[in-house]
Every structure is written in structure tokens, then in C-alpha cells.
KOLGU-4560 file (N, C-alpha, C; in nm, 3 decimals, padded with zeros to 5 digits):
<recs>
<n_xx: 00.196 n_yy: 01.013 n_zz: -01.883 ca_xx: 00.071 ca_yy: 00.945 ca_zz: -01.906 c_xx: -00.041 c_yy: 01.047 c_zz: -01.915 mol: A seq: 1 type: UNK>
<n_xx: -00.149 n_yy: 01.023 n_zz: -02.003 ca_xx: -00.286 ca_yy: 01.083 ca_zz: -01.965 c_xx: -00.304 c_yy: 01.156 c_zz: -01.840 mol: A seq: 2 type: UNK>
<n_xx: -00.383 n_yy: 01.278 n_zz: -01.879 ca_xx: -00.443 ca_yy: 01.315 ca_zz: -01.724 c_xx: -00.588 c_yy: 01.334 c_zz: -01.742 mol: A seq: 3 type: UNK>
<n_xx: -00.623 n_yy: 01.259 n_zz: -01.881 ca_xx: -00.739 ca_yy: 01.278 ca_zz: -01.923 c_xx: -00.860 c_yy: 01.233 c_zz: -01.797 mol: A seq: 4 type: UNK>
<n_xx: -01.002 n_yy: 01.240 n_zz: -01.734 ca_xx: -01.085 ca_yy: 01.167 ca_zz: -01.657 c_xx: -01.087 c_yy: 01.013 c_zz: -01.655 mol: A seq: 5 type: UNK>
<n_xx: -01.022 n_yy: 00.936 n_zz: -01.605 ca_xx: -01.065 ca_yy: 00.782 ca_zz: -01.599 c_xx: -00.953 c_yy: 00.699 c_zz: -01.651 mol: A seq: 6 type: UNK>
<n_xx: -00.860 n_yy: 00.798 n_zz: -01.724 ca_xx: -00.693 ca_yy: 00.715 ca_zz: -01.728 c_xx: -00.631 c_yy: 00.724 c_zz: -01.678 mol: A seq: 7 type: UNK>
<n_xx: -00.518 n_yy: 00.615 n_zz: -01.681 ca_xx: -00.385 ca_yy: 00.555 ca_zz: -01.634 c_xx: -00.323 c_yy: 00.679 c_zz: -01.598 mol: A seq: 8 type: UNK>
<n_xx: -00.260 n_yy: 00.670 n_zz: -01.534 ca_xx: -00.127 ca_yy: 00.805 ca_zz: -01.489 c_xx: -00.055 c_yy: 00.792 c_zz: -01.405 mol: A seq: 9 type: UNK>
<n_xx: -00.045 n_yy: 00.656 n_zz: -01.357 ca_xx: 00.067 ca_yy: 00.619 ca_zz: -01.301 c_xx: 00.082 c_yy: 00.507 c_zz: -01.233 mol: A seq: 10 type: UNK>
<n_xx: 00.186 n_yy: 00.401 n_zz: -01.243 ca_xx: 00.161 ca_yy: 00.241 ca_zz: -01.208 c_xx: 00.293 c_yy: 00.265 c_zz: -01.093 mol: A seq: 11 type: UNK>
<n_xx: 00.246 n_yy: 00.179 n_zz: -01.011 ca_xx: 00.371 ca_yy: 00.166 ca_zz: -00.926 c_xx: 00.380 c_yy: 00.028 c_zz: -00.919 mol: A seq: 12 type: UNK>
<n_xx: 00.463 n_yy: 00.023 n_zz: -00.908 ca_xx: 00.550 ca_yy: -00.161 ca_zz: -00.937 c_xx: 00.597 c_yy: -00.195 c_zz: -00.772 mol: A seq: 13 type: UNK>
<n_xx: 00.562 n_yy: -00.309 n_zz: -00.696 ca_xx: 00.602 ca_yy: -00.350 ca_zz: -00.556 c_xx: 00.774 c_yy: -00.386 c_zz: -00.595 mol: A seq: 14 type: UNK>
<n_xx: 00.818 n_yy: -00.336 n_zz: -00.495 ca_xx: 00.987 ca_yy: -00.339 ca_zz: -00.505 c_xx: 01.037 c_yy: -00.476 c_zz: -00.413 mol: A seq: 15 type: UNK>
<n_xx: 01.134 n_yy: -00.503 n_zz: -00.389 ca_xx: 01.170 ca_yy: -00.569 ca_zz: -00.277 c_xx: 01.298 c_yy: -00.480 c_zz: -00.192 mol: A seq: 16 type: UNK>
<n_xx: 01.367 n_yy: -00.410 n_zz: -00.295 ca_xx: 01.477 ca_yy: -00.345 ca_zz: -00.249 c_xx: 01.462 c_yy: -00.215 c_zz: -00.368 mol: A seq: 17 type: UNK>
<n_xx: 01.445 n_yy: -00.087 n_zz: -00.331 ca_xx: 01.459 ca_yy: 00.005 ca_zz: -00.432 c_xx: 01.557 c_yy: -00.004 c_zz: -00.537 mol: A seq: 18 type: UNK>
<n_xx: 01.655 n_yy: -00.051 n_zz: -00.470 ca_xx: 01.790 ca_yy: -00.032 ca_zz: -00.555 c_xx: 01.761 c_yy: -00.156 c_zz: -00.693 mol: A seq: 19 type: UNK>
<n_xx: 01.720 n_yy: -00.250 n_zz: -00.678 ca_xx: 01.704 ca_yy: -00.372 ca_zz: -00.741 c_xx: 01.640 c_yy: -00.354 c_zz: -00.818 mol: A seq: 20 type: UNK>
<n_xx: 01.469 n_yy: -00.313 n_zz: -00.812 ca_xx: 01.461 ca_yy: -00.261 ca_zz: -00.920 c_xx: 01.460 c_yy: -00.163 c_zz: -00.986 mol: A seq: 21 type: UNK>
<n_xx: 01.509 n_yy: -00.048 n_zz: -00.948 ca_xx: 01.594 ca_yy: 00.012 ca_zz: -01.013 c_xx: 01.712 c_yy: -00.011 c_zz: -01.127 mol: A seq: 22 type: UNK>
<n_xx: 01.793 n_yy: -00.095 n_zz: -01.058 ca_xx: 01.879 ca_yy: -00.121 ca_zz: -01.137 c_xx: 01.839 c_yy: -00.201 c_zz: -01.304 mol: A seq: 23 type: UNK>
<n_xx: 01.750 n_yy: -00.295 n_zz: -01.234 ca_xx: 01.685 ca_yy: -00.373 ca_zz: -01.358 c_xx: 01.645 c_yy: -00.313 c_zz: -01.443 mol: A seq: 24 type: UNK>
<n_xx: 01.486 n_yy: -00.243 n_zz: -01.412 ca_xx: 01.460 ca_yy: -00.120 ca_zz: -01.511 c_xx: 01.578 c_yy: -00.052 c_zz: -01.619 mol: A seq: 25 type: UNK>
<n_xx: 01.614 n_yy: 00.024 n_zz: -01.511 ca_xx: 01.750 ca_yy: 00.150 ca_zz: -01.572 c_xx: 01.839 c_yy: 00.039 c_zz: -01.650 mol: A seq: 26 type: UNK>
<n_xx: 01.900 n_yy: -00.035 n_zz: -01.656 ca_xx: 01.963 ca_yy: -00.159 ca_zz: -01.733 c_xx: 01.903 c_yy: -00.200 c_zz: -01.851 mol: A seq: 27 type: UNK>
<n_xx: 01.803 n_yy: -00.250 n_zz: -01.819 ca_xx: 01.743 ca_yy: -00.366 ca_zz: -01.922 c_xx: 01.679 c_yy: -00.223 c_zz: -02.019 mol: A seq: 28 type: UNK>
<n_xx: 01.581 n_yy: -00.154 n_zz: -01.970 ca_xx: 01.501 ca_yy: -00.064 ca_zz: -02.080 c_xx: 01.492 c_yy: 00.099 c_zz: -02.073 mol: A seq: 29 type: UNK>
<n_xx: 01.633 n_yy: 00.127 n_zz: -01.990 ca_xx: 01.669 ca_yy: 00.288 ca_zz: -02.032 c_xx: 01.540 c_yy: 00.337 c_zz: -01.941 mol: A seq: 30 type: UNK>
<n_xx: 01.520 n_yy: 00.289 n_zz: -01.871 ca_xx: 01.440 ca_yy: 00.418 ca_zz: -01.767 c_xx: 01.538 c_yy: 00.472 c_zz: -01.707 mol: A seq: 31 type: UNK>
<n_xx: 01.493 n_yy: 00.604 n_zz: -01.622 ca_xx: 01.522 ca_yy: 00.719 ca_zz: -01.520 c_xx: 01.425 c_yy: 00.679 c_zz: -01.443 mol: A seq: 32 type: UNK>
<n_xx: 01.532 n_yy: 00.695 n_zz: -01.288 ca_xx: 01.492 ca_yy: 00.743 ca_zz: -01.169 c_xx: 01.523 c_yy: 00.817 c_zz: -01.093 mol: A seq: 33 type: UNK>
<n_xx: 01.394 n_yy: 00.860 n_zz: -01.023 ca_xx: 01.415 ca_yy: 01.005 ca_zz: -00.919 c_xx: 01.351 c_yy: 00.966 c_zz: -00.794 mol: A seq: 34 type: UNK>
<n_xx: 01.432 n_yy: 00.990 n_zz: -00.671 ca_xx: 01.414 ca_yy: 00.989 ca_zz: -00.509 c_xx: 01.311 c_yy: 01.078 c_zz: -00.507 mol: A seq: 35 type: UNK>
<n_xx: 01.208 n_yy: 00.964 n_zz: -00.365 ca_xx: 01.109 ca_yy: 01.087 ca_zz: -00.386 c_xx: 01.127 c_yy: 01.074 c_zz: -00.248 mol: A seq: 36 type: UNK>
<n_xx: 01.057 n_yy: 00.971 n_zz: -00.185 ca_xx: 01.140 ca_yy: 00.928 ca_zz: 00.034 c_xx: 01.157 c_yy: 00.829 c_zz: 00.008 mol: A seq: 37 type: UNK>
<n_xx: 01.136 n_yy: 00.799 n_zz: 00.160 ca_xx: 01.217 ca_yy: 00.667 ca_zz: 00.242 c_xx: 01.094 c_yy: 00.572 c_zz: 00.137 mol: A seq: 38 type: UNK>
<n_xx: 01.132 n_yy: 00.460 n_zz: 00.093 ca_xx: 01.019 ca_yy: 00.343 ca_zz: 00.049 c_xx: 00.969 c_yy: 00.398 c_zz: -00.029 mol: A seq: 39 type: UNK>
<n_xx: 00.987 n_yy: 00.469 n_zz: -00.175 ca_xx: 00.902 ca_yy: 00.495 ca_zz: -00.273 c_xx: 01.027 c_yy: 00.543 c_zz: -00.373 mol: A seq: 40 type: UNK>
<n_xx: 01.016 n_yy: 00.585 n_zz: -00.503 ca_xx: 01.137 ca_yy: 00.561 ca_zz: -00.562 c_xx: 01.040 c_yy: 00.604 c_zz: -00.756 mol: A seq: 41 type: UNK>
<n_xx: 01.043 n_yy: 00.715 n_zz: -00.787 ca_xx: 00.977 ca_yy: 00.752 ca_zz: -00.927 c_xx: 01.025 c_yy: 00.683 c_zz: -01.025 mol: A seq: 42 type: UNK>
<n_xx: 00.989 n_yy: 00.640 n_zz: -01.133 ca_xx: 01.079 ca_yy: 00.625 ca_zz: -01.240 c_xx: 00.941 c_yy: 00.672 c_zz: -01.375 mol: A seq: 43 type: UNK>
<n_xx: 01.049 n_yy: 00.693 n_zz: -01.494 ca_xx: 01.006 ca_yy: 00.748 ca_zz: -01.560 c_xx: 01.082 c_yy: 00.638 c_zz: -01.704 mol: A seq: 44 type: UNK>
<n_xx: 00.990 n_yy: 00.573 n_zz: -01.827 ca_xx: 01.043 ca_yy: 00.494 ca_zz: -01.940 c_xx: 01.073 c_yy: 00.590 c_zz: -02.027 mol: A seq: 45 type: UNK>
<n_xx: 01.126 n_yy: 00.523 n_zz: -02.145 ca_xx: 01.187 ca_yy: 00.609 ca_zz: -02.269 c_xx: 01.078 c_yy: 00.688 c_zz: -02.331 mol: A seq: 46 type: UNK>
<n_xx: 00.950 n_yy: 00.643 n_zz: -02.337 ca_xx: 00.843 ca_yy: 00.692 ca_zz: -02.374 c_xx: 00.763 c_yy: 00.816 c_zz: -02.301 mol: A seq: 47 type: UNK>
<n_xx: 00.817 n_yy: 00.826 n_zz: -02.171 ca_xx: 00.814 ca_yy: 00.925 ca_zz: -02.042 c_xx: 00.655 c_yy: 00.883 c_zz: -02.030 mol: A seq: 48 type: UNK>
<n_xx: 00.624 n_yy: 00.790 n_zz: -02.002 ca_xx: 00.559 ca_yy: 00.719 ca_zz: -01.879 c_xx: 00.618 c_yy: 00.724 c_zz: -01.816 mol: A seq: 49 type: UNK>
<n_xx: 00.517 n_yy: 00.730 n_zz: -01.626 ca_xx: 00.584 ca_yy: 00.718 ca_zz: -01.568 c_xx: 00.534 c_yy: 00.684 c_zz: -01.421 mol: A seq: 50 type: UNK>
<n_xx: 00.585 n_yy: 00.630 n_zz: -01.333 ca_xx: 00.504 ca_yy: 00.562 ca_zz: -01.157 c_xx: 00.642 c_yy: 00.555 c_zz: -01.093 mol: A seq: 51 type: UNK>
<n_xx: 00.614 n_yy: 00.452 n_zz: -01.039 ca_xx: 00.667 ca_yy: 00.462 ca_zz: -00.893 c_xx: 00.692 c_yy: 00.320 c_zz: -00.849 mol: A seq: 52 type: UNK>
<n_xx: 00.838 n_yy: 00.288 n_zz: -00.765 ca_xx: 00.869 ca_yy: 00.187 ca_zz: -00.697 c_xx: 00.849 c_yy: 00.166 c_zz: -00.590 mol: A seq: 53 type: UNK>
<n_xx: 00.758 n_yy: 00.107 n_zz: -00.518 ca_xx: 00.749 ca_yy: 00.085 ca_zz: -00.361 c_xx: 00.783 c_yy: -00.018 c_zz: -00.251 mol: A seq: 54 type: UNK>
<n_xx: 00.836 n_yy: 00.013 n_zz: -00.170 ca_xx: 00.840 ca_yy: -00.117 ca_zz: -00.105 c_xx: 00.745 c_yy: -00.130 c_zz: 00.050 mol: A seq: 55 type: UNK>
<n_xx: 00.669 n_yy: -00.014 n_zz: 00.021 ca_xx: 00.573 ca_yy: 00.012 ca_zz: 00.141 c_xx: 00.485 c_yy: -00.070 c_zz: 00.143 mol: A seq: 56 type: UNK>
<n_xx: 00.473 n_yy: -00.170 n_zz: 00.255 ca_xx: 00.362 ca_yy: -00.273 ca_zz: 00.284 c_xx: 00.225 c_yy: -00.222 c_zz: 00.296 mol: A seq: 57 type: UNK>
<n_xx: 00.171 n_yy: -00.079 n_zz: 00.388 ca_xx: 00.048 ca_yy: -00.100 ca_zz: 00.402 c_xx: 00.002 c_yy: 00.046 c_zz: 00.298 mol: A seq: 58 type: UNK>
<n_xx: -00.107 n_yy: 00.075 n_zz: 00.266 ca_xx: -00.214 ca_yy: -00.054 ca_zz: 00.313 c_xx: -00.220 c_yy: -00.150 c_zz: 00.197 mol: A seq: 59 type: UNK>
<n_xx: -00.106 n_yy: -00.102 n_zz: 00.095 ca_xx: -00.086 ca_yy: -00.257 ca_zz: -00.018 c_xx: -00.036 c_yy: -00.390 c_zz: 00.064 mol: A seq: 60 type: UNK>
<n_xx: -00.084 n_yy: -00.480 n_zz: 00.036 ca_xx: -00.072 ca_yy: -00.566 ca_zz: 00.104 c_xx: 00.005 c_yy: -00.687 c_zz: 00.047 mol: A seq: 61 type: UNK>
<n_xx: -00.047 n_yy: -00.704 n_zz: -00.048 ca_xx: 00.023 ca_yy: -00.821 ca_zz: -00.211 c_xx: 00.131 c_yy: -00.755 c_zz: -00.270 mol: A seq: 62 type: UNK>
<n_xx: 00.250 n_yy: -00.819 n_zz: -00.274 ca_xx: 00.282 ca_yy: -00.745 ca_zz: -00.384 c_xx: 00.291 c_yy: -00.754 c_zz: -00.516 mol: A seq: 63 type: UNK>
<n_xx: 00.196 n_yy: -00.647 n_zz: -00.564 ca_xx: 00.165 ca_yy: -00.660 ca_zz: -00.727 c_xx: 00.155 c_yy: -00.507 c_zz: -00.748 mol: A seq: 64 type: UNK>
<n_xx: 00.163 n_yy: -00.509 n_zz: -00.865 ca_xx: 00.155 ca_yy: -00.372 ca_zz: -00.934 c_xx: 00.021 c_yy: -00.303 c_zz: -00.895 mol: A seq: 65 type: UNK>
<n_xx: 00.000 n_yy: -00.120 n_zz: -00.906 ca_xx: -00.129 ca_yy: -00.078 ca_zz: -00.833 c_xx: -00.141 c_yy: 00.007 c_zz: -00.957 mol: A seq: 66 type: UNK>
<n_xx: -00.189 n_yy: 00.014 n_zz: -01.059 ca_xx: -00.270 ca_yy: 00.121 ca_zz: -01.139 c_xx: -00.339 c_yy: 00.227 c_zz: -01.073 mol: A seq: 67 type: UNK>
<n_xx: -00.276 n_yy: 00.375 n_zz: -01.142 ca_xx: -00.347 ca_yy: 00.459 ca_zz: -01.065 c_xx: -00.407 c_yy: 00.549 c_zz: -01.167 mol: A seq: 68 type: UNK>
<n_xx: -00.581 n_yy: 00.599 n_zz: -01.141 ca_xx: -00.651 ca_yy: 00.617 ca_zz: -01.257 c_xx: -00.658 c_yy: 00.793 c_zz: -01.198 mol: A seq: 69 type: UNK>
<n_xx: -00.641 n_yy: 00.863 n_zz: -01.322 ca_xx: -00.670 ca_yy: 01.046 ca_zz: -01.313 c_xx: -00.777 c_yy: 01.069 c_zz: -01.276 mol: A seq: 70 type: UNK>
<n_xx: -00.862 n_yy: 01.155 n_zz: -01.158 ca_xx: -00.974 ca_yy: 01.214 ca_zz: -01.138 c_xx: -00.948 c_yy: 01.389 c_zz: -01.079 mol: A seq: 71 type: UNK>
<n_xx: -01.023 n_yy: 01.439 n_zz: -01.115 ca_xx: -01.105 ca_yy: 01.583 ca_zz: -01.075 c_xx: -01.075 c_yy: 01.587 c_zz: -00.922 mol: A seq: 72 type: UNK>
<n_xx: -01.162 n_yy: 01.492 n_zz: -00.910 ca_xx: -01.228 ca_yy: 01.542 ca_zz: -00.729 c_xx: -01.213 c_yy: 01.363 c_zz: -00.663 mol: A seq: 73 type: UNK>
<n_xx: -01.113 n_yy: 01.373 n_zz: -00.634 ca_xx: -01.087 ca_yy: 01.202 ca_zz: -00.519 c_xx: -01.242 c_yy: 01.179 c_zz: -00.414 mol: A seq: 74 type: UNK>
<n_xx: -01.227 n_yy: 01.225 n_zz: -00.320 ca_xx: -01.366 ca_yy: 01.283 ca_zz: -00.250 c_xx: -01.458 c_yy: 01.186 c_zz: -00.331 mol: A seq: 75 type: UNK>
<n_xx: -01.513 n_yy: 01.288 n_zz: -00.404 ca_xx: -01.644 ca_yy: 01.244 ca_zz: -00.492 c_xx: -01.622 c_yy: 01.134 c_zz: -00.550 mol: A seq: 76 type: UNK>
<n_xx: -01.534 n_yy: 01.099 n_zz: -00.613 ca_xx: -01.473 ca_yy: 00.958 ca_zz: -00.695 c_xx: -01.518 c_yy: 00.850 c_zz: -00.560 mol: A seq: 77 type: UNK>
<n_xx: -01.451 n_yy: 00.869 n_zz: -00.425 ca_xx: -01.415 ca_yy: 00.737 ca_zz: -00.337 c_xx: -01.589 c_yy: 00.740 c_zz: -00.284 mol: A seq: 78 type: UNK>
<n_xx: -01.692 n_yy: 00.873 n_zz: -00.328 ca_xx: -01.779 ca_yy: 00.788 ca_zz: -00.272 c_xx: -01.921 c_yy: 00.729 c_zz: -00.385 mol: A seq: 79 type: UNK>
<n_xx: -01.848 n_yy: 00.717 n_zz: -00.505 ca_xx: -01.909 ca_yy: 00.671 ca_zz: -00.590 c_xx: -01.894 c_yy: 00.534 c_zz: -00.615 mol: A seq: 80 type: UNK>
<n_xx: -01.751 n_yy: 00.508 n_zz: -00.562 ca_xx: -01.637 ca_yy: 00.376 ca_zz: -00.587 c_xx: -01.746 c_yy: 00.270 c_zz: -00.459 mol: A seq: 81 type: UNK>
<n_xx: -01.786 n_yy: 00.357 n_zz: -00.344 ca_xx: -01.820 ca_yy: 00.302 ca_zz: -00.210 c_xx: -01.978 c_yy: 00.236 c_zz: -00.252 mol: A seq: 82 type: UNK>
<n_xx: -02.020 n_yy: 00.343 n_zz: -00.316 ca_xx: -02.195 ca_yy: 00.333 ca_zz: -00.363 c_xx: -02.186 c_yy: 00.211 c_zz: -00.469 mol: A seq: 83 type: UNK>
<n_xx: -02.060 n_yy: 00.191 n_zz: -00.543 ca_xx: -02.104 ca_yy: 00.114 ca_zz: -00.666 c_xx: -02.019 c_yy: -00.051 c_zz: -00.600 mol: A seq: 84 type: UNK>
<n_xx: -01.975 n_yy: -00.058 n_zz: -00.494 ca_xx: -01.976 ca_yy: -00.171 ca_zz: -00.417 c_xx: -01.805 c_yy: -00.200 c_zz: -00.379 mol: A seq: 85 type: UNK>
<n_xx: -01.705 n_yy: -00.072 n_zz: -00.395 ca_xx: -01.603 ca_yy: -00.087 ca_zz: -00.374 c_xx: -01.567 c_yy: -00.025 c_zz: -00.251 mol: A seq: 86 type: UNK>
<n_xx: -01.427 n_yy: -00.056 n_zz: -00.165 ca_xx: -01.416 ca_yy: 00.015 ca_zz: -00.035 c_xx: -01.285 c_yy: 00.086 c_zz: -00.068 mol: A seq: 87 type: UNK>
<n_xx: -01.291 n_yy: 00.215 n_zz: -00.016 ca_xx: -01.158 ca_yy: 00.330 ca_zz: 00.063 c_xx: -01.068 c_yy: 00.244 c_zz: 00.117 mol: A seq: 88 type: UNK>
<n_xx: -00.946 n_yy: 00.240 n_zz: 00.053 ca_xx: -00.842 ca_yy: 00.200 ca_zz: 00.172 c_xx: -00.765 c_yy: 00.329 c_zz: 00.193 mol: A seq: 89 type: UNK>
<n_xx: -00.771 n_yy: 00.394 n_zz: 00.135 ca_xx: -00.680 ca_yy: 00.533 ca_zz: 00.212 c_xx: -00.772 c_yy: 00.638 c_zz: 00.159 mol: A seq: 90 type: UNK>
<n_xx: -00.766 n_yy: 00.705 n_zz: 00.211 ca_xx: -00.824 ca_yy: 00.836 ca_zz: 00.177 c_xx: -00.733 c_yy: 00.944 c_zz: 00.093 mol: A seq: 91 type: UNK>
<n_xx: -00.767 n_yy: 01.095 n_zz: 00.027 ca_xx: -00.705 ca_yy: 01.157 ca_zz: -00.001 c_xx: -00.577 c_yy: 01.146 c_zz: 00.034 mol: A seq: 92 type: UNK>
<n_xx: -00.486 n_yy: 01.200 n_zz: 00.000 ca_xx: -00.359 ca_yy: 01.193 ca_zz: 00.097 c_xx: -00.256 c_yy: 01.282 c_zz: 00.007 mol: A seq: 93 type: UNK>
<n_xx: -00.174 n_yy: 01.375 n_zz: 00.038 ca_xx: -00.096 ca_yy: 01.451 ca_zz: -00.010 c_xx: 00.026 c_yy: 01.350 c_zz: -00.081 mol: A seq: 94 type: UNK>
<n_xx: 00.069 n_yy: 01.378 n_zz: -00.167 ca_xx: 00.223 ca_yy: 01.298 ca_zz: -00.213 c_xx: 00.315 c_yy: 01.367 c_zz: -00.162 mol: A seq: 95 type: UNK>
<n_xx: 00.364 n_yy: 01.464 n_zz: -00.169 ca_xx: 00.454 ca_yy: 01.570 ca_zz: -00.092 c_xx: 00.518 c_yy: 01.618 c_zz: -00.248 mol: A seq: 96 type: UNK>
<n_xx: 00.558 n_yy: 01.706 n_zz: -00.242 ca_xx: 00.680 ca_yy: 01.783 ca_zz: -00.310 c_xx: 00.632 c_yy: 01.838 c_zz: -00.467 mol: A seq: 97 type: UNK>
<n_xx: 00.495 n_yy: 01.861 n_zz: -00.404 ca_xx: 00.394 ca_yy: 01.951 ca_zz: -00.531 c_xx: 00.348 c_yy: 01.841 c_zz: -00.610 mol: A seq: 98 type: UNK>
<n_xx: 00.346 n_yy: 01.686 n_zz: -00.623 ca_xx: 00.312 ca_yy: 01.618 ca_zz: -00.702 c_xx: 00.152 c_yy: 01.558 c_zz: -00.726 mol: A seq: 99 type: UNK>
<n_xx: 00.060 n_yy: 01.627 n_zz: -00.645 ca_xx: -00.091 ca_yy: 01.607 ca_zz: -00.622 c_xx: -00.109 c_yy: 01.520 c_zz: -00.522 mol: A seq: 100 type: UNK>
<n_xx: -00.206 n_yy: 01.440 n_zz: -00.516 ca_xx: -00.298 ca_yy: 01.390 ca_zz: -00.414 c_xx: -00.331 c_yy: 01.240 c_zz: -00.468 mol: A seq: 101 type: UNK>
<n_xx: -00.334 n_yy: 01.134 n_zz: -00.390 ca_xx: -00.374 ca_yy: 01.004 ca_zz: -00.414 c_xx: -00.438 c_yy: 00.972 c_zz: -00.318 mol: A seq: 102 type: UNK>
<n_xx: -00.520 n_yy: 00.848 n_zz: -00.359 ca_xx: -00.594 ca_yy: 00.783 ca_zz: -00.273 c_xx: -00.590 c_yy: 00.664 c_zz: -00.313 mol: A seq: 103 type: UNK>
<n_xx: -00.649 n_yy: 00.520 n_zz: -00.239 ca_xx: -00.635 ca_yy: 00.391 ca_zz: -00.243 c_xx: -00.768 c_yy: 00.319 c_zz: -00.216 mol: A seq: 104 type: UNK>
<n_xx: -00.829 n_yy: 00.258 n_zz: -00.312 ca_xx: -00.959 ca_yy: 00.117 ca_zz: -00.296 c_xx: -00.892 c_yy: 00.065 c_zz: -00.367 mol: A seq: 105 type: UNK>
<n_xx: -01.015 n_yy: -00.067 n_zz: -00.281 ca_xx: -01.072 ca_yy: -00.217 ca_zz: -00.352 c_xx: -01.135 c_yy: -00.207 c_zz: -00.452 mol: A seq: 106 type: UNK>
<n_xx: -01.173 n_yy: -00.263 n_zz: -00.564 ca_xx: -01.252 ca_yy: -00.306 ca_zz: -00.666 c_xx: -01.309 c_yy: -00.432 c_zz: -00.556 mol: A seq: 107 type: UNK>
<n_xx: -01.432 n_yy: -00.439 n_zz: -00.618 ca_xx: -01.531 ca_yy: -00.555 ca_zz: -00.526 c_xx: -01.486 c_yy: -00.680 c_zz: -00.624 mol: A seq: 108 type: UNK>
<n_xx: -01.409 n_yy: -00.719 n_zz: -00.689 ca_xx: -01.294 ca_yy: -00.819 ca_zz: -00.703 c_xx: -01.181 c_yy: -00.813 c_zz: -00.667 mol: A seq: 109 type: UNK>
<n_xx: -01.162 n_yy: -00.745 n_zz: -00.543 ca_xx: -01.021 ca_yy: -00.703 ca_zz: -00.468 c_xx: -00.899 c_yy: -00.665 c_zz: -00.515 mol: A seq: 110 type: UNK>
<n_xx: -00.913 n_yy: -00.610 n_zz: -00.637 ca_xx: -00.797 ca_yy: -00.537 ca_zz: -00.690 c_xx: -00.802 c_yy: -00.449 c_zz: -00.605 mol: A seq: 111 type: UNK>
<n_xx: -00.672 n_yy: -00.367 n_zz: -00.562 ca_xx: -00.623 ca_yy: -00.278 ca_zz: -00.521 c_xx: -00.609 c_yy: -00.131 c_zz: -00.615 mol: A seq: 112 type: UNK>
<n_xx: -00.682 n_yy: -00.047 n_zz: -00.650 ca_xx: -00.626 ca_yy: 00.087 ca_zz: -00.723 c_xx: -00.630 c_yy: 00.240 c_zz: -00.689 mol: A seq: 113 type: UNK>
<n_xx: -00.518 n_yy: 00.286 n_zz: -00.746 ca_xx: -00.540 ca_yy: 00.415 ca_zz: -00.681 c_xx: -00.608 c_yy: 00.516 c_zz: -00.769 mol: A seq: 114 type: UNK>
<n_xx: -00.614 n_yy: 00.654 n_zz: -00.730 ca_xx: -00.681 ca_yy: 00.761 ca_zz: -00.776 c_xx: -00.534 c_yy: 00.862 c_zz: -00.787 mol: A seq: 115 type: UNK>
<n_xx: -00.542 n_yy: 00.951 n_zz: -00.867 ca_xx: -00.431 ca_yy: 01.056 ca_zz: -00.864 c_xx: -00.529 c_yy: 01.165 c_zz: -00.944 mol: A seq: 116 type: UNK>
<n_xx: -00.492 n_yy: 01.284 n_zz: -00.835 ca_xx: -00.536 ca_yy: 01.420 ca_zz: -00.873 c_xx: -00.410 c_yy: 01.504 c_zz: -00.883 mol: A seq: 117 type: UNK>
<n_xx: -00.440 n_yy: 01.606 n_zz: -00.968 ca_xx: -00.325 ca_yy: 01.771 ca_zz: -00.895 c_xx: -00.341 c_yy: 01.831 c_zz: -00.798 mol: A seq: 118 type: UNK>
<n_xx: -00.477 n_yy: 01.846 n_zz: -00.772 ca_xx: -00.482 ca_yy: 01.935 ca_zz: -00.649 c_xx: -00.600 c_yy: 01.865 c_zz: -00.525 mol: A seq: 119 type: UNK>
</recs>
């Protein structure tokens, strides 16, 4: 996906069982998947898009899909998101295994979305 400022770059889909959807995906439309830990699960489409399967409850709470938009500087992003009437649900936070940095708000219509940086 884009790593352009303000696009998509990575959707994660709420799981119930990794394996499940996994299997569906990889079946029905030729995706790949790759282990990343316990409750999270990469996959990548024919088009090499690509996010993530989760079955981690907090601090997602619904389960629905979480769009995650490319930024520079998370930091600065979560307190622009705060000023323009949205809230932090997670802060920065490492992904592990060299893959950058995410973070988690509200939209003040309670969507849930994340942020993804490189560094």
C-alpha cells in the first residue's frame, strides 16, 4: 500500500480464530500469510496489499475492520487528531520485528483508526 502522507497502509480485519480467517482469505482469493505473535497474523493479497488479522480485544473493542493511515511523526499527528476533537487510544507503540510504529484513536464519530509510521 501507499506510504504516501494521509494513506491507507494497512487494514487489519477482526479475526475470531487466526486460523479461520486465514484459511478463508488464502482459499477463496490467493492471499499469503505471515506469523507475526500470539493474536495478530499479516497477510498480504495478490495485488500485495497488505494488514493484518487480529483477534486482540483491547483497546479494539468491536469487531470491525481498523484502517490504518501513513504519517511522518505519530506524536504530532495524535495531537492534532486530539485538538481537532478526536481521542488517543494507544499511543505510539513499537510493532516489533523492524516493522515501524502504530498508534490507535477515535474519530469524534467513534470510528476506531490507526496511524502507521517507519520509524
Amino acid at each position: 500500500m501507499s506510504s504516501q502522507e494521509g494513506s491507507v497502509c494497512h487494514i487489519e480485519l477482526y479475526a475470531r480464530t487466526l486460523e479461520e480467517s486465514a484459511q478463508f482469505y488464502v482459499e477463496l482469493f490467493g492471499w499469503s500469510t505471515t506469523p507475526h505473535d500470539l493474536g495478530y497474523l499479516f497477510w498480504k493479497d495478490t495485488a500485495g496489499n497488505s494488514g493484518g488479522f487480529t483477534t486482540a480485544g483491547a483497546p479494539v473493542t468491536n469487531p470491525a475492520a481498523t484502517i490504518y493511515l501513513h504519517v511522518a511523526d505519530i506524536p504530532k499527528m495524535l495531537k492534532q487528531i486530539e485538538q481537532a476533537g478526536g481521542t488517543t487510544i494507544r499511543e505510539k507503540t513499537d510493532i516489533g520485528g523492524g516493522n515501524g510504529y502504530y498508534a490507535l484513536f477515535r474519530d469524534p464519530a467513534g470510528n476506531n483508526i490507526g496511524l502507521q509510521c517507519g520509524e
